[in-house]
C-alpha positions in Angstrom: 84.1 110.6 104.7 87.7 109.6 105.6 89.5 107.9 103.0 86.5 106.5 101.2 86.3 103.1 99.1 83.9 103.8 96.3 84.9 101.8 93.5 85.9 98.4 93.0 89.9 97.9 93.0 89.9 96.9 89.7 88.9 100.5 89.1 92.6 100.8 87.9 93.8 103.4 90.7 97.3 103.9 90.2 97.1 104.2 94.2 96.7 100.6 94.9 100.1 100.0 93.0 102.2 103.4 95.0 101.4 102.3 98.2 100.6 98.1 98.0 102.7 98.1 101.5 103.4 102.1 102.5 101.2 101.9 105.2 99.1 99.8 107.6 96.5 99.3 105.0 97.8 97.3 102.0 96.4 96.6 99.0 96.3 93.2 99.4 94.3 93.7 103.0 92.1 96.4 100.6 91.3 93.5 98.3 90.4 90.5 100.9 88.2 93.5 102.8 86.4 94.5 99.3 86.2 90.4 98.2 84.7 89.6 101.6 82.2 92.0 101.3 80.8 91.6 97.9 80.6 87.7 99.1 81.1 87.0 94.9 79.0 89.9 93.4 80.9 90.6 90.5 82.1 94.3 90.4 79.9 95.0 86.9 76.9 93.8 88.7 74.4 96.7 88.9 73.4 95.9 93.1 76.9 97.5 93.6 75.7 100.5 93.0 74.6 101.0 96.1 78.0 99.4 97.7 80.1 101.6 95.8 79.3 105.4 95.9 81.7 106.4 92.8 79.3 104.3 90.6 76.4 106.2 91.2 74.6 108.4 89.1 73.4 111.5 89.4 75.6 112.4 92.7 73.5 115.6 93.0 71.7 115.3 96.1 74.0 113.2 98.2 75.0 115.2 101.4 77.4 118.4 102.7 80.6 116.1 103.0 84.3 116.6 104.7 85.9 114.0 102.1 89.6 113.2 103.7 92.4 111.3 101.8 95.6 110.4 102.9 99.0 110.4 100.8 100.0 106.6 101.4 97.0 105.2 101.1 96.4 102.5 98.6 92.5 104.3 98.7 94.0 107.6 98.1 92.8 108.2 94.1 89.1 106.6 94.9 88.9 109.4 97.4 90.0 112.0 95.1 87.8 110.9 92.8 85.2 111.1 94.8 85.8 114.6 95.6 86.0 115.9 92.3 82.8 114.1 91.0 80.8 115.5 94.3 82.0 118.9 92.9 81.1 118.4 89.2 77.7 117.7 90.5 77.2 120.9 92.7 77.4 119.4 96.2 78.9 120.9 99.2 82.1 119.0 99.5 85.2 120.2 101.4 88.4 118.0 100.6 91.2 117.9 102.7 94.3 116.0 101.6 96.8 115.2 103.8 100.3 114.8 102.2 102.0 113.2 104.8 100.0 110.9 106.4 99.1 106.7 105.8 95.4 104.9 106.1 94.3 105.3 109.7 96.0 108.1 110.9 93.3 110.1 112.4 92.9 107.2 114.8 96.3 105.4 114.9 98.8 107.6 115.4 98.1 110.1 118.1 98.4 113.5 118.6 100.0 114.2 115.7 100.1 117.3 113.7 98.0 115.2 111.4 95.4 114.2 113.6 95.0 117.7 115.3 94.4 118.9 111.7 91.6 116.1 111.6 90.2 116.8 114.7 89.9 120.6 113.8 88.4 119.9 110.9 85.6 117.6 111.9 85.1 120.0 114.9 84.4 122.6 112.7 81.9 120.9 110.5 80.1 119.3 113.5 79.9 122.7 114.6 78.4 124.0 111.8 76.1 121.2 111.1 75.3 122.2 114.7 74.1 125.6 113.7 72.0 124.9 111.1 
């Protein structure tokens, strides 16, 4: 997972307000993408369970993950969050943060130190998803 979005900005991430305009995601962008998609399903409604992964309950079960957050990312805290619930419930979960980087980087940038960091790391666990 790069830079997940699994719960609903009004989640109260004090990401969102750090980094509104740090990078080329904003958190105004964040919240017309996260609007757009619920097409007016109300964040409490119980169907977004299945929309937003840090609302769901148990988390045992859900999948060997790479979870990567970036530091200027307005989606920074929902990943963290992420991470440390997917540990709580026992799942195989390797997060890498990356402390100088914005939303997109992997992809955006080029070769970067950054992204060859990225691409290491998803070699690897391709790799040993591979071997299994």
């Amino acid at each position: 997972m790069i830079y997940p979005a699994t719960q609903h900005y009004h989640a109260a991430m004090r990401s969102y307000t750090e980094h509104a305009k740090s990078g080329p995601l904003t958190t105004s962008i964040m919240r017309w993408f996260m609007d757009t998609y619920l097409d007016g399903l109300a964040p409490a409604d119980p169907a977004t369970e299945i929309i937003f992964p840090g609302k769901r309950i148990p988390l045992r079960g859900f999948p060997r993950s790479l979870l990567v957050t970036a530091e200027k990312d307005p989606l920074r805290d929902d990943g963290k969050r992420l991470a440390i619930a997917l540990q709580r419930a026992d799942v195989t979960v390797q997060h890498e943060h990356f402390s100088q980087e914005a939303h997109g980087f992997p992809c955006s940038e080029g070769p970067t130190p950054g992204h060859e960091r990225f691409m290491s790391l998803t070699k690897g666990l391709v790799e040993a998803i591979s071997e299994q």
